[in-house]
C-alpha positions in Angstrom: -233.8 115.0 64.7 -234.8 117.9 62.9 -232.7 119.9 60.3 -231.3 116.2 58.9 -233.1 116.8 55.6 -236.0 114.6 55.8 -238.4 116.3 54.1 -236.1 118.2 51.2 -235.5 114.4 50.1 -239.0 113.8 50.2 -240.0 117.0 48.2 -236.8 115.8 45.7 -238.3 112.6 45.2 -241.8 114.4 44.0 -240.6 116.9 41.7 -238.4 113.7 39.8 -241.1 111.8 39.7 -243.5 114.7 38.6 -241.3 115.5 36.1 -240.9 111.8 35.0 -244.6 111.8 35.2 -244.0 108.4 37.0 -248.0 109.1 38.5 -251.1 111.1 37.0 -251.3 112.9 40.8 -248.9 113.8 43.6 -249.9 114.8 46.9 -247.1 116.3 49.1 -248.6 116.8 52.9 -247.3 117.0 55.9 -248.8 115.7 59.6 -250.8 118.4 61.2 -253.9 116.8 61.7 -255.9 113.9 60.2 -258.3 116.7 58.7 -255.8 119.0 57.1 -254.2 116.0 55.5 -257.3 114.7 54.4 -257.8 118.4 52.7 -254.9 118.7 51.2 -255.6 115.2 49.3 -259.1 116.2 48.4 -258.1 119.7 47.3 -255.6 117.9 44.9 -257.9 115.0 43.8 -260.7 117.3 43.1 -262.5 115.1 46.1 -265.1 117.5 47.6 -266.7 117.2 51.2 -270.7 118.3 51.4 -270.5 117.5 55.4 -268.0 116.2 58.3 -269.6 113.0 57.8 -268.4 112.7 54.3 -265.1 112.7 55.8 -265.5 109.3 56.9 -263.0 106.7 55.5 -265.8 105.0 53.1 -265.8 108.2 51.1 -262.1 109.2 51.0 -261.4 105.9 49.5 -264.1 105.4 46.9 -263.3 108.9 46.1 -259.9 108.1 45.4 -260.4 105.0 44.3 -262.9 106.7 40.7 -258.9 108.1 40.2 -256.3 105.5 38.9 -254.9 104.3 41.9 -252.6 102.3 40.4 -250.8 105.4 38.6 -251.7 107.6 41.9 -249.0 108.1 44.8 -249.2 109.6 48.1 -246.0 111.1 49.9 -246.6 111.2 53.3 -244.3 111.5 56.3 -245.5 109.7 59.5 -249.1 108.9 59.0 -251.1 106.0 58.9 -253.6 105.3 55.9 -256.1 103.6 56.8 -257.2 106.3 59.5 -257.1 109.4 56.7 -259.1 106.4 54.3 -256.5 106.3 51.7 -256.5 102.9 50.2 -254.0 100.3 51.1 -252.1 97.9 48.7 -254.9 95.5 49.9 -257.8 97.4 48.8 -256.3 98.9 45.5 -252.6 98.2 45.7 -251.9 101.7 44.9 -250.8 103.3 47.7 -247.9 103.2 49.9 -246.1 105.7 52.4 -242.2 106.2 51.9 -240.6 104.3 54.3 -239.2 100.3 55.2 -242.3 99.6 57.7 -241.1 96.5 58.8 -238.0 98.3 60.1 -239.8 101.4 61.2 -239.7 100.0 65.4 -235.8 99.2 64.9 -234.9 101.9 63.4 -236.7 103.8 66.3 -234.8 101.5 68.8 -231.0 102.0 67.7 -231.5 105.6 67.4 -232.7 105.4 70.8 -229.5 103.4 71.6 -227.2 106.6 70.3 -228.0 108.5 73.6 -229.0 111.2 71.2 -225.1 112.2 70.4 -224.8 113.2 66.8 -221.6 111.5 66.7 -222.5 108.5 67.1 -226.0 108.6 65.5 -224.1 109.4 62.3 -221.7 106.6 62.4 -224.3 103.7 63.0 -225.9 105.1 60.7 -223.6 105.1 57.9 -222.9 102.0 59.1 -226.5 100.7 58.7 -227.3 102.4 55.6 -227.1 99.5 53.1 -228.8 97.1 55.8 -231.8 95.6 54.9 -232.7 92.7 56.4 -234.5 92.7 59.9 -231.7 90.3 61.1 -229.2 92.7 60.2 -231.1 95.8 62.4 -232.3 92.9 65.4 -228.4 92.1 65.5 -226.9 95.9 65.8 -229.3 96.6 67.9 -228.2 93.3 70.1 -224.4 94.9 69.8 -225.6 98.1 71.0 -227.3 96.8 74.0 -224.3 95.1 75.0 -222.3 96.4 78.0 -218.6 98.7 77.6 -215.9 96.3 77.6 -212.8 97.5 79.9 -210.8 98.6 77.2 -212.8 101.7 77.2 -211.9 103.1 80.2 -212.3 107.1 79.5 -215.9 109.2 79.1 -218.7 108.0 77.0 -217.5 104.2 77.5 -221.0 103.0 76.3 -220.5 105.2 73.2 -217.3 104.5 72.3 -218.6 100.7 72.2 -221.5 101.9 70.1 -218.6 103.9 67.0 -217.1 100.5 66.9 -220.0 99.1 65.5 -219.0 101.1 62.4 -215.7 99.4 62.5 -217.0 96.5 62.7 -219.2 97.0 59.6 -216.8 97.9 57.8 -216.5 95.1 55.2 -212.9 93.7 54.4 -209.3 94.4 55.9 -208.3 96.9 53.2 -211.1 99.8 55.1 -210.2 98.6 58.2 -206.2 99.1 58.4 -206.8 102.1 56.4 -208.8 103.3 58.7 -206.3 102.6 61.6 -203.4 103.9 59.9 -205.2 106.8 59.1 -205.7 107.4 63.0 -202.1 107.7 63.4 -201.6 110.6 61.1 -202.6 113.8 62.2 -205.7 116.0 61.2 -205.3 117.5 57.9 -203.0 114.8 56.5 -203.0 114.7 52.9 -203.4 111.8 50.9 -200.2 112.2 49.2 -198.7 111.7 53.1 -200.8 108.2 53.5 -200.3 106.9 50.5 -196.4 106.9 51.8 -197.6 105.0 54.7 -199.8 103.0 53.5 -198.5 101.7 49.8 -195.6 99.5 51.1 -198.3 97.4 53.4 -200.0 95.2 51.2 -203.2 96.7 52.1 -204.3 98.0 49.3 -206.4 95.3 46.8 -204.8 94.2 43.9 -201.9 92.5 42.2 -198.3 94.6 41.1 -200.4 98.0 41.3 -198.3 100.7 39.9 -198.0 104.2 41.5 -200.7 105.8 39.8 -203.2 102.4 40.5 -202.7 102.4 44.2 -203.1 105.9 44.3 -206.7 105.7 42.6 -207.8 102.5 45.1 -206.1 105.1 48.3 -208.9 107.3 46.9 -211.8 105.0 46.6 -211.0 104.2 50.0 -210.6 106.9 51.7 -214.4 108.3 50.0 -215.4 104.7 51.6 -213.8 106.1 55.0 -215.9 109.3 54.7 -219.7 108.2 53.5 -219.2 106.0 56.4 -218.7 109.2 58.7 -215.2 107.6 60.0 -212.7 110.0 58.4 -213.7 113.8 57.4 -212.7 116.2 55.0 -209.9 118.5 55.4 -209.0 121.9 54.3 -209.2 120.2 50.6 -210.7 117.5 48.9 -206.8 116.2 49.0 -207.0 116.2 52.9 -209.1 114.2 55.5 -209.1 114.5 58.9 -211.2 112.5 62.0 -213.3 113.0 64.8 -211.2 112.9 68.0 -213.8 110.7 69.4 -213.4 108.1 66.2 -209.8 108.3 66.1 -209.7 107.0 70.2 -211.9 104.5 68.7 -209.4 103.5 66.1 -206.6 103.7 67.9 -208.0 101.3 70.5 -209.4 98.7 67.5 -205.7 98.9 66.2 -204.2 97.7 70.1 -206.6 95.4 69.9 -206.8 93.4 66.5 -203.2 94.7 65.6 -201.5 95.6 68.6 -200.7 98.5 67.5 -198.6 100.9 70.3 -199.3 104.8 70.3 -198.6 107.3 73.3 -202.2 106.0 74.8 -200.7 103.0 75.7 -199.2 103.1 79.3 -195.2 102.9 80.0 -195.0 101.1 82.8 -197.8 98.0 81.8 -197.3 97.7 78.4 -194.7 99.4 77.2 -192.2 97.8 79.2 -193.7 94.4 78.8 -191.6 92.3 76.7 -194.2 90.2 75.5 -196.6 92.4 74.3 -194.1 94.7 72.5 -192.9 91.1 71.2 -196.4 90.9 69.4 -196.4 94.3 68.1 -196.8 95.3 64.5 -196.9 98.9 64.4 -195.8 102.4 66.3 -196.5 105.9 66.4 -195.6 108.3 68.6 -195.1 112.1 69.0 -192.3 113.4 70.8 -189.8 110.9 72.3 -190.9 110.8 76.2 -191.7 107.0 75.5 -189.0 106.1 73.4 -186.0 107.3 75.8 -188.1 105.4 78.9 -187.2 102.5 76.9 -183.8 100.5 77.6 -181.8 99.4 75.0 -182.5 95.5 75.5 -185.9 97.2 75.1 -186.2 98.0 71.2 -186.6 94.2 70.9 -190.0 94.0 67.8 -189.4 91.2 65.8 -193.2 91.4 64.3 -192.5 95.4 63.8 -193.7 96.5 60.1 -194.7 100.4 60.9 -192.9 102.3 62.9 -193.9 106.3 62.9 -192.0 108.8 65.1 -192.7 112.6 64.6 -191.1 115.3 66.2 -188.2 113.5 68.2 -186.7 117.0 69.0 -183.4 116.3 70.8 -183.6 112.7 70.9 -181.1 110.9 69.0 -181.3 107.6 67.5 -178.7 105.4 68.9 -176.7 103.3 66.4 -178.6 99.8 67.3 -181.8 101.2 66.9 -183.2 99.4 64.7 -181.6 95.6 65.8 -184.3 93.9 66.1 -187.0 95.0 63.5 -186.4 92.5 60.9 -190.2 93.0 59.2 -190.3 96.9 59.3 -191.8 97.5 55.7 -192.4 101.3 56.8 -190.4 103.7 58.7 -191.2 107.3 58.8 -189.3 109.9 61.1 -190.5 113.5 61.0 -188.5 116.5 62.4 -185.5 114.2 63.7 -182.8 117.1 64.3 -179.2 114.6 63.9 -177.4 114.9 60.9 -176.7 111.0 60.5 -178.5 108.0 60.2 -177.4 105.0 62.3 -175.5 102.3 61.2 -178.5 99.9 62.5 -180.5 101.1 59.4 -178.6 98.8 56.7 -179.9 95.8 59.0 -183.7 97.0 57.9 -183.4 94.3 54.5 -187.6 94.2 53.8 -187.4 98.0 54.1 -190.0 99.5 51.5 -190.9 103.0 52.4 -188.6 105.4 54.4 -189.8 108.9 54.6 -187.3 111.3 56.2 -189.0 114.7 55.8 -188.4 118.0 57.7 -185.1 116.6 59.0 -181.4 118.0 59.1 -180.4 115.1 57.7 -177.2 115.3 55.4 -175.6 112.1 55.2 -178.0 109.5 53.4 -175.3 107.5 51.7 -176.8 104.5 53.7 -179.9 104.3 52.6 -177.9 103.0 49.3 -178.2 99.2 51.1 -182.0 99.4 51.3 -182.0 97.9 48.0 -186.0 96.6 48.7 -186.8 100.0 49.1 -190.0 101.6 46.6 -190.5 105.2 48.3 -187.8 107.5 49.7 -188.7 110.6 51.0 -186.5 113.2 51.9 -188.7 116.6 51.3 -187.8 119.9 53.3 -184.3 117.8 54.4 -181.0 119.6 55.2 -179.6 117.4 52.4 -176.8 118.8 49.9 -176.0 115.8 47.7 -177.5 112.9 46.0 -174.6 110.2 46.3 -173.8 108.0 44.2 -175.1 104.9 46.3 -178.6 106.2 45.9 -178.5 104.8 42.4 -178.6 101.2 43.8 -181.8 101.7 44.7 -183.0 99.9 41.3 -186.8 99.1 42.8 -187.3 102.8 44.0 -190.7 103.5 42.8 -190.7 107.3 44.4 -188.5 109.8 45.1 -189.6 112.7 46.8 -186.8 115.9 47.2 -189.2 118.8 47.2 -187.7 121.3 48.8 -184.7 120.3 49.8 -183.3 123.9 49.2 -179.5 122.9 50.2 -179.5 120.0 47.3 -177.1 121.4 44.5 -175.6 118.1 43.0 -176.9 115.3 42.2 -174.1 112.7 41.6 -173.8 111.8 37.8 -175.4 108.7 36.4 -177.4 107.7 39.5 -181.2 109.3 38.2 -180.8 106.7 35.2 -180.1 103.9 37.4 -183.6 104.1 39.2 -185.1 102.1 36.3 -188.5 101.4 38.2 -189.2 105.2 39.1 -192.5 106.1 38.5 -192.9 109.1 40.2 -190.0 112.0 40.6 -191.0 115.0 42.9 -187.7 118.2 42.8 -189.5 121.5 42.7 -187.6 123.8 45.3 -184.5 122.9 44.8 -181.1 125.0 43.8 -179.7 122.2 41.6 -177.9 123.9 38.9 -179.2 121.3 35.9 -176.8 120.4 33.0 -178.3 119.4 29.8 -176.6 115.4 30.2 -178.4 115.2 34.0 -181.1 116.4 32.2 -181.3 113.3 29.6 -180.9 111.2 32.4 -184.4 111.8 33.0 -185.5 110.0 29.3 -184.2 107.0 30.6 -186.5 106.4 32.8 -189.0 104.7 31.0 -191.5 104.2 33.8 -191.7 107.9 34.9 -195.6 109.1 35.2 -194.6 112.2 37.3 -192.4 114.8 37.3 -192.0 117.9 39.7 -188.8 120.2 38.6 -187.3 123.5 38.5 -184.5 124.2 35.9 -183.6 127.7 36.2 -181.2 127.8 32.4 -183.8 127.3 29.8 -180.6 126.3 27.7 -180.5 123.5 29.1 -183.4 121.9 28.0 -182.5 119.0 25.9 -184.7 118.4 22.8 -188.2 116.6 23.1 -187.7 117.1 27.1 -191.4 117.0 27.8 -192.4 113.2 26.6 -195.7 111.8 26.6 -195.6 109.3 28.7 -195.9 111.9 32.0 -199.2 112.1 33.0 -198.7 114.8 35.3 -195.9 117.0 35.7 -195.1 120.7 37.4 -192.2 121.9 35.7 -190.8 125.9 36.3 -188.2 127.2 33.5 -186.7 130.2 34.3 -185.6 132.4 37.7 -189.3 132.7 39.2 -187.7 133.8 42.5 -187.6 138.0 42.3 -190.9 137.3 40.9 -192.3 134.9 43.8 -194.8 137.1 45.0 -196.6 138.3 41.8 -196.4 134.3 41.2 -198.4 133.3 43.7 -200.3 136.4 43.7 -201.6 135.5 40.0 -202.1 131.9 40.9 -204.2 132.5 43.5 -206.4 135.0 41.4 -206.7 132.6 38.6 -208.3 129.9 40.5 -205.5 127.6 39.5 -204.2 125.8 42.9 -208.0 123.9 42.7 -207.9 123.4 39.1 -207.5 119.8 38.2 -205.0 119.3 35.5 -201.8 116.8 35.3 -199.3 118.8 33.2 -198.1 121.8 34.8 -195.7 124.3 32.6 -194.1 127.7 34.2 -191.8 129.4 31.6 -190.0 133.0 32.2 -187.8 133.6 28.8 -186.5 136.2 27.2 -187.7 137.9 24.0 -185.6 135.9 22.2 -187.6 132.8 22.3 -189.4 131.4 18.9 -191.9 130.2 18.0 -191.1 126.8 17.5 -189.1 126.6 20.6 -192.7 126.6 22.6 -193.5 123.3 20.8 -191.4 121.4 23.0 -194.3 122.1 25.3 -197.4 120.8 22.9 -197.9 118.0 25.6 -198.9 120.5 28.9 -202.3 121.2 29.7 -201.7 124.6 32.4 -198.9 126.6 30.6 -197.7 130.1 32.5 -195.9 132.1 30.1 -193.5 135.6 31.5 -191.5 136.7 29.5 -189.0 139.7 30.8 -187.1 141.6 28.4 -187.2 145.7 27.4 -187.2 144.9 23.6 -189.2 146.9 21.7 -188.5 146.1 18.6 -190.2 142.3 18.0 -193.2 142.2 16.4 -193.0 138.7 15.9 -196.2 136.6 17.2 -195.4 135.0 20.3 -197.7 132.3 18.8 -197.2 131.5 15.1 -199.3 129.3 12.9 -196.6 126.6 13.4 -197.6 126.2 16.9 -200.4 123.6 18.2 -201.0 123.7 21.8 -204.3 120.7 21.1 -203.7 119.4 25.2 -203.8 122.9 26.6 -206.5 123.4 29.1 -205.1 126.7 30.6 -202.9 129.7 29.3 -201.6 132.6 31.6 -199.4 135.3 29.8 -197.7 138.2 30.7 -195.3 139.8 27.8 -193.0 142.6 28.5 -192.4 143.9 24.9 -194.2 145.1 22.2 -194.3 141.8 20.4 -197.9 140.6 19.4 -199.4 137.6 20.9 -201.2 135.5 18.6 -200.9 135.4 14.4 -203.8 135.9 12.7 -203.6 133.3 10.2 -203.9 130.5 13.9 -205.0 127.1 12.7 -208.9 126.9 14.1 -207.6 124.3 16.3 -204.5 125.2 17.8 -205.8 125.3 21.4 -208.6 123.3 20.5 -209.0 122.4 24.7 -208.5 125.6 25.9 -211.3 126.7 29.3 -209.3 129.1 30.9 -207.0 131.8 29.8 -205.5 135.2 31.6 -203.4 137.9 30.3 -201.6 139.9 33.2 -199.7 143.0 32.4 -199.2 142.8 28.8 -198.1 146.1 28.8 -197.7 146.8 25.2 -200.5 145.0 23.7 -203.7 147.0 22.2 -205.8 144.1 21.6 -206.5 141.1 23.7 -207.3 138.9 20.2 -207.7 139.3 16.1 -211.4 138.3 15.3 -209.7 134.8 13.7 -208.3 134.4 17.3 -211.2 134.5 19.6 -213.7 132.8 16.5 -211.7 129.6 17.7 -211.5 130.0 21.5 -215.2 128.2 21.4 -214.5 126.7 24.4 -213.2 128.8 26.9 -214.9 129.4 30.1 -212.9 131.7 32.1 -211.5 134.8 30.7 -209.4 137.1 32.9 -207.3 140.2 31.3 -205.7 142.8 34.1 -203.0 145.3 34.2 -202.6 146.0 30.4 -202.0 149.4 30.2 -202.8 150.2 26.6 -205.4 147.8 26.1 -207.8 149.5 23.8 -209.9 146.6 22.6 -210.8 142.9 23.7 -211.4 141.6 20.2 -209.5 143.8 17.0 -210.5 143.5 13.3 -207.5 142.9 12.1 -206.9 140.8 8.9 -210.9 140.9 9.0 -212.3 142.1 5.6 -216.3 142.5 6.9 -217.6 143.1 9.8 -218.2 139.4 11.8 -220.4 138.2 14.2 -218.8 136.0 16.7 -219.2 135.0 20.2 -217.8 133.3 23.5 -220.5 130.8 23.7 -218.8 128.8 26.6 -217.6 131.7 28.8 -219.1 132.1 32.2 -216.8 133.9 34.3 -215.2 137.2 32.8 -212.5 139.3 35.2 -211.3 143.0 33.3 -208.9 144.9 36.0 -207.2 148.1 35.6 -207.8 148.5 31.7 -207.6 152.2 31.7 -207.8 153.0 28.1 -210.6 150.2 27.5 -213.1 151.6 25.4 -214.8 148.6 23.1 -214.8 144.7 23.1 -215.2 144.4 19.6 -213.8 147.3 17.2 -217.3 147.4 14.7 -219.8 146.2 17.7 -221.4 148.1 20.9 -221.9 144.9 22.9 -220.7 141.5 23.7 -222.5 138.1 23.1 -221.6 136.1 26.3 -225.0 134.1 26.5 -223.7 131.9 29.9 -222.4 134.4 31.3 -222.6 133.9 35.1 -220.2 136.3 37.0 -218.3 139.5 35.7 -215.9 141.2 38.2 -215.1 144.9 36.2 -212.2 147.2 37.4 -213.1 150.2 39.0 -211.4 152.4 36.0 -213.1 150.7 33.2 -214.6 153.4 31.4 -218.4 154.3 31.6 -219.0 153.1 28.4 -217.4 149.9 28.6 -219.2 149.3 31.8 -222.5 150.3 30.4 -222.6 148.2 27.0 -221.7 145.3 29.0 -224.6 145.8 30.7 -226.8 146.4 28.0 -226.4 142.9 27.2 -226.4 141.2 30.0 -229.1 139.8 32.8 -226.5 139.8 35.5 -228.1 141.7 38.6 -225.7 144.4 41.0 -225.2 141.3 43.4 -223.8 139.2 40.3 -221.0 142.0 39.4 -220.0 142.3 43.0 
């Protein structure tokens, strides 16, 4: 099929190898016509023809044969050799056409076999692609010949048949129930929302993983899922989603090799039949139409270990629920709209992961008895209190409350008591933090990742922000009257795709030192606001005292007239530093002294918008001669609504940026700021746009 790429991965492989010099000639050609190829290769061999008879194979391969054929290479696509009289491997052993001969005819014949559906052509061959024996093609081909069992009973049985061969090739039990389980979420799913499925299953490979481990082997497997065409990408790179066609396939491997019961399944044959439920090991259904067909002595799963309801709207769980489901590992309800949880649940004793998310919820006190329990989630919940009998849950591995905008208290001395947690997810809710709930946090010596909002910066305790987090997302401050600037400056920074663990948002007064910042020295996005109408500090916000060596991104905005940076920095006080932006620094008449952006060498992207005053980019200051410096790293540069802009650098009429790739100006930068940057500069109209 045409469009795939053929020839730009033919054309890739000559320019390497040209520029590897791998062979003294290469000939690229493609087939229109014995004579015009034979051209082509004369042309480039310096090979001339006197006559048509010349043409004959004799001469083409003496001719090509006075070369060195050993060092000589053809790249052809579809032709045979011996009729242009280009010398084999048997007359010379030179030259070869790209491509696995033997399996040319196969290949050919399961394409054939794909009924010409893109779909399925790009499963098999995925699924083929690391195939290289004959047996290997001669026995897909076998499978795809084969007729459609009945348990394909919709459109495109034969099809359907043919997908599963991917399944089938996939090559331990690790891809495949990922791949199943992955069929029951729905499009879009993020991998965070899997991993809660999946972690508690035993799937993953490998002994005692911690968080952070089965989270990396979720993503190796998952990238697995996708080369092999069986899952897609989502909206992001953290997202996946599957062909509707490949998920029927899924779901109907999963009834098969798992029993595995989902709305496909039919009420009244299998639903209601007591045996096969009796062999079933996981469910997931939307809506509760099936579930409330069900009678009581129903509910009867004693081989039960996923169970997955979403959007149960008025249904409510009745209090023996959950009986008879003595190996459910997982159980995940989405949207359930009751307030309590049934006294059934206590009865769930090899419970690992519950997820109870978008649910009103209030009354979780019994979850305290799951004490085999390793994730909880209760994100976007109607919940108002963390009891006290949470903090029996000593083998909780994660605890998710993001969002839970009704959670105000957390009972006292119950965080501590989750010795095991790794990972600790809170941004979003109204909990009014005291400096001893705060400490609880340092006792939990496990703890890889933090998500908070503490609105009282006074109630930080001292060396809050350990090492041992290797990611965290922590707000300080009352961001809310400011939401929309918030997410307005995210956005503009680029910093919702930018790949960084340690997350700091800090509004503070005017007040603040110096050496209070160092209790962040460990972060690696810091977003500094300060709001205050004091005009009268002129202390740096950033002293010599302060070393910020993690830092990987800075955004400012500073209300008063204080200054910024000190001119006497250390060289390497933000010795990481790619991306920086100062938003309406009102006050400031300089975006750096000259000893400032000397030692920014690695900065990338630099964005400085809505300072009022701003003058210069780079000021002299402390600077006793005129010095040449540079941004030799920086290859995006944003400057909007600078009105009284008129010079980057006080004693220069240009600015080195020698990478620079894209440069967004403000519409009121003045003439003359626009036109030395341009001076400078190989960026075209269409670059600046």
């Amino acid at each position: 099929m045409g469009g795939l790429g053929k020839t730009t991965l033919v054309q890739e492989v000559g320019r390497k190898a040209e520029k590897d010099k791998l062979f003294n000639d290469i000939v690229f050609v493609r087939n229109f016509g014995c004579k015009k190829v034979q051209t082509e290769i004369a042309d480039k061999l310096g090979v001339e023809f006197n006559n048509e008879s010349e043409r004959q194979v004799g001469y083409m391969r003496d001719g090509i044969a006075v070369e060195d054929p050993i060092n000589f290479r053809h790249i052809l696509e579809d032709l045979d050799l011996k009729t242009i009289g280009i010398p084999s491997k048997m007359d010379h052993g030179g030259c070869n056409v790209i491509q696995t001969c033997e399996l040319n005819s196969l290949s050919n014949d399961v394409c054939k076999e794909c009924g010409g559906l893109p779909i399925v052509i790009c499963t098999i061959a995925k699924a083929l692609r690391n195939k290289r024996q004959k047996s290997q093609w001669e026995d897909a081909l076998r499978v795809l010949r084969m007729p459609s069992p009945t348990k394909f009973t919709r459109l495109l049985e034969k099809e359907y048949l043919k997908i599963k061969l991917s399944y089938d090739y996939l090559e331990d039990d690790e891809l495949k129930k990922t791949f199943i389980i992955s069929s029951l979420m729905e499009n879009n799913t993020s991998l965070s929302d899997l991993f809660k499925n999946i972690f508690s299953l035993g799937i993953l490979e490998g002994a005692n993983l911690t968080i952070e481990q089965a989270r990396n082997r979720l993503d190796l497997v998952v990238k697995e899922l996708k080369d092999s065409c069986l899952l897609l990408d989502g909206s992001t790179e953290e997202r996946f989603s599957m062909h509707d066609v490949v998920r029927i396939i899924a779901i109907t491997c999963g009834y098969i090799d798992h029993h595995v019961f989902t709305k496909r399944n039919d009420v009244e044959s299998e639903w209601k039949d007591k045996d096969k439920l009796g062999k079933c090991t996981m469910i997931s259904v939307v809506g509760n139409n099936i579930i409330t067909q069900l009678s009581p002595e129903g509910l009867d799963f004693p081989e039960l270990e996923f169970f997955y309801m979403s959007k149960g709207g008025s249904f409510r769980i009745l209090k023996e629920f959950f009986a008879v489901m003595p190996k459910l590992k997982v159980l995940n309800l989405f949207k359930i709209q009751q307030s309590s949880l049934p006294s059934s649940l206590d009865l769930l004793t090899n419970l690992q992961t519950l997820c109870l998310e978008d649910t009103k919820i209030e009354d979780i006190a019994i979850i305290g008895k799951l004490e085999k329990l390793k994730i909880l989630s209760l994100k976007n919940s109607n919940l108002e209190e963390l009891p006290t009998e949470i903090g029996r849950l000593t083998q909780l591995r994660l605890l998710d409350l993001s969002n839970c905008v009704q959670l105000q208290v957390i009972a006292p001395n119950v965080i501590s008591k989750l010795s095991q947690l790794e990972e600790l997810y809170m941004k979003g809710c109204c909990i009014q933090w005291k400096v001893e709930e705060l400490k609880e946090l340092k006792h939990l010596s496990q703890l890889t990742s933090l998500e908070i909002d503490i609105e009282d910066n006074k109630m930080l305790p001292e060396d809050f922000f350990f090492k041992e987090l290797r990611r965290c997302k922590i707000t300080i401050g009352d961001w809310s009257r400011y939401a929309r600037m918030d997410y307005e400056l995210l956005w503009s920074f680029g910093w919702r795709n930018y790949e960084c663990s340690r997350m700091l948002e800090f509004k503070y007064d005017s007040s603040i030192s110096s050496e209070e910042l160092q209790i962040f020295k460990n972060v690696e996005l810091l977003r500094l606001a300060e709001f205050s109408e004091d005009d009268n500090n002129l202390t740096p916000l950033f002293n010599k005292k302060v070393i910020f060596s993690n830092l990987m991104a800075l955004e400012l905005k500073v209300t008063s007239s204080r200054k910024i940076w000190d001119i006497q920095q250390p060289p390497t006080f933000m010795s990481s530093l790619t991306r920086l932006n100062l938003h309406g620094c009102r006050k400031i008449k300089y975006a750096f002294p000259i000893s400032v952006a000397k030692s920014l060498s690695t900065l990338q992207d630099l964005q400085i918008s809505n300072c009022k005053v701003l003058e210069e980019i780079v000021a002299e200051e402390g600077a006793k001669a005129v010095v040449d410096f540079a941004f030799p790293q920086v290859t995006f540069l944003k400057l909007e609504n600078l009105p009284k802009l008129t010079a980057f650098y006080h004693r220069r009429d240009f600015w080195q940026l020698p990478i620079l790739e894209s440069f967004l100006p403000s519409l009121n930068l003045s003439e003359i700021t626009q036109k030395h940057f341009h001076s400078e500069t190989s960026l075209t109209p269409s670059d600046t746009a």
